[in-house]
N, C-alpha and C positions, 0 to 999 in steps of 0.2 A: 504494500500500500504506500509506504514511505516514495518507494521510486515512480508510483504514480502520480503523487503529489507533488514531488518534485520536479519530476520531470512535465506537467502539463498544469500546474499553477503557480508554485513558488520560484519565484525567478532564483532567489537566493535563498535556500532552504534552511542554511544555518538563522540567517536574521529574522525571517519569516515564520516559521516551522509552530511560533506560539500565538501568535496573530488570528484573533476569532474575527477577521473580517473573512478571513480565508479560511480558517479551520473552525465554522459553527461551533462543535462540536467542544472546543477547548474555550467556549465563551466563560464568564464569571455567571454567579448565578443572579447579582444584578444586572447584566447587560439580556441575560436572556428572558428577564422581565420586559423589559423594552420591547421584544419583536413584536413582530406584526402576529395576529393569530394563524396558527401555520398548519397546512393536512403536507401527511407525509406521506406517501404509499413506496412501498418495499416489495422486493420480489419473496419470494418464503428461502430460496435457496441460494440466495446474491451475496455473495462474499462479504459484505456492505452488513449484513444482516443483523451481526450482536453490533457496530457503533451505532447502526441507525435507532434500534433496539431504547440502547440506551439513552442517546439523544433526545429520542420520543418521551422517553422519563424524565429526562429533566426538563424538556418542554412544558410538561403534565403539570409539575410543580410549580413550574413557575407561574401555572395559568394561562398559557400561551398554543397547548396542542387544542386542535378544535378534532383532528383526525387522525387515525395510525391506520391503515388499510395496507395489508397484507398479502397480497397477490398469491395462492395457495397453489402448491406445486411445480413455482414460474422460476426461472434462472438470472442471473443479472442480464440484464437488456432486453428484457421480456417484449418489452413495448415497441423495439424493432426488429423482431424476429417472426415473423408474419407464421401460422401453423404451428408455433411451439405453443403446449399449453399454457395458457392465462395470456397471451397477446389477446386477444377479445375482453377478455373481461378485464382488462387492463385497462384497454379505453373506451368499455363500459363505464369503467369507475370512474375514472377521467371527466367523462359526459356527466355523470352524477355529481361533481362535484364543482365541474363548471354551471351547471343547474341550479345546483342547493346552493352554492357558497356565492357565486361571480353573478348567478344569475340571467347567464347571455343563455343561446338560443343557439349551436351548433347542428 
């Protein structure tokens, strides 16, 4: 994970690397007061799956998850892999949420 990070968002990994503009995830637990109310959706089998996990939990705490949606069965990139299980109800969930939450009309 380290070398994906580095290599495709931190320019300078050692200065950067603690930086919750960049790494959510490493935010304080009053900065992630502030966020916007936030839905997360995950694939069930996404390598991603115990930080997003956790993440969602401390979203929860701070008040700030509206959503955690778990995409059951699905692998990471579910949502462009057109025939792999849960690409549909991927962007079923997707349309549901641009619905309930955004409110538009896709």
């Amino acid at each position: 994970m380290r070398k994906i990070w580095k290599h495709y968002i931190a320019a300078d990994w050692g200065e950067q690397k603690h930086d919750p503009h960049l790494f959510p995830g490493k935010s304080s637990d009053e900065l992630l007061e502030k966020f916007p109310p936030t839905i997360m959706v995950e694939a069930e089998f996404d390598f991603y799956i115990t930080e997003a996990t956790r993440f969602a939990g401390r979203l929860r705490r701070a008040g700030r998850l509206l959503e955690l949606v778990i995409i059951p069965g699905s692998p990471h990139g579910v949502a462009f892999i057109p025939g792999v299980k849960g690409c549909k109800l991927h962007w079923e969930v997707m349309d549901t949420i641009a619905r309930e939450y955004i409110h538009g009309d896709f």
